[in-house]
N, C-alpha and C positions, 0 to 999 in steps of 0.2 A: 363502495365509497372509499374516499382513498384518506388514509391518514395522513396528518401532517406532522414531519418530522421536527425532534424538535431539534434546534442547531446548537450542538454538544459543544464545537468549539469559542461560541462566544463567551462562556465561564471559564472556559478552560486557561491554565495558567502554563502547562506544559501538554505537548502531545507526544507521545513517543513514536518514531518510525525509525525504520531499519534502510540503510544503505539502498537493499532493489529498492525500497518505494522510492526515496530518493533520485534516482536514477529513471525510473518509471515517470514518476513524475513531471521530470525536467523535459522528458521524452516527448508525452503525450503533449503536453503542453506548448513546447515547442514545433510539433508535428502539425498542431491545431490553426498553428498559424500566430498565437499570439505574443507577442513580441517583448512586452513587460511580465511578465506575471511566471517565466522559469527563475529568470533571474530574481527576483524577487522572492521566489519562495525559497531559494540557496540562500539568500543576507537574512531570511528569517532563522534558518537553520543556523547561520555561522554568530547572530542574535540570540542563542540559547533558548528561544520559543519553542522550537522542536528539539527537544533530546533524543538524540539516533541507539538504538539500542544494538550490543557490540553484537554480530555472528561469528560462533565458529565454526572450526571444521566441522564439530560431530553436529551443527545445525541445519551444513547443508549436506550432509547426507541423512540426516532426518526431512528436512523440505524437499529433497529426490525422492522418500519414500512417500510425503505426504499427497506429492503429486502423480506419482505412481498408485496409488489407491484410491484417487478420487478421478481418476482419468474418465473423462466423460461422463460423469454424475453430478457435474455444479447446474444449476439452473440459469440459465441468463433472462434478461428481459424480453427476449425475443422466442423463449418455452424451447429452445432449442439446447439440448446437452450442450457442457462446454466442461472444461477441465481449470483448474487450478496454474496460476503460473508461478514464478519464481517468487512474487510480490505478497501475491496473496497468500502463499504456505508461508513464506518469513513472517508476514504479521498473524499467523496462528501460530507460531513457534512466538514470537514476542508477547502475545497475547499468555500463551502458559505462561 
């Protein structure tokens, strides 16, 4: 049986992301086809709703190692190995 999540950011008054989600983001979304909803999430950003958390150098050679160590160990939805990308190890470096 499958749980129902429950939706974190309707309380929410700030969410933190880092630059790649950012980017990530604007990507997928655009990639998908839809037309309002990149832009929209950038005036939510430049809106103060999302606070972008700062990277530095020694973070992205800690996110090369974090991805370097989980290289084909992430699980995806489809049970098939999968690895870490730039997006994902920055928000566990954000996350610490």
């Amino acid at each position: 049986m499958r749980r129902k999540s429950p939706d974190v950011l309707t309380g929410a008054r700030t969410v933190f992301v880092t630059e790649a989600v950012v980017t990530e983001v604007h990507h997928v979304a655009s990639s998908a086809g839809q037309s309002q909803a990149p832009n929209a999430f950038l005036e939510a950003i430049a809106e103060d709703f999302y606070e972008l958390v700062p990277i530095s150098r020694a973070d992205h050679a800690l996110a090369a190692e974090l991805i370097r160590r989980h290289q084909g160990q992430t699980r995806r939805k489809k049970r098939k190995p999968g690895s870490l990308d730039t997006a994902d190890a920055m928000n566990v470096i954000a996350a610490a």
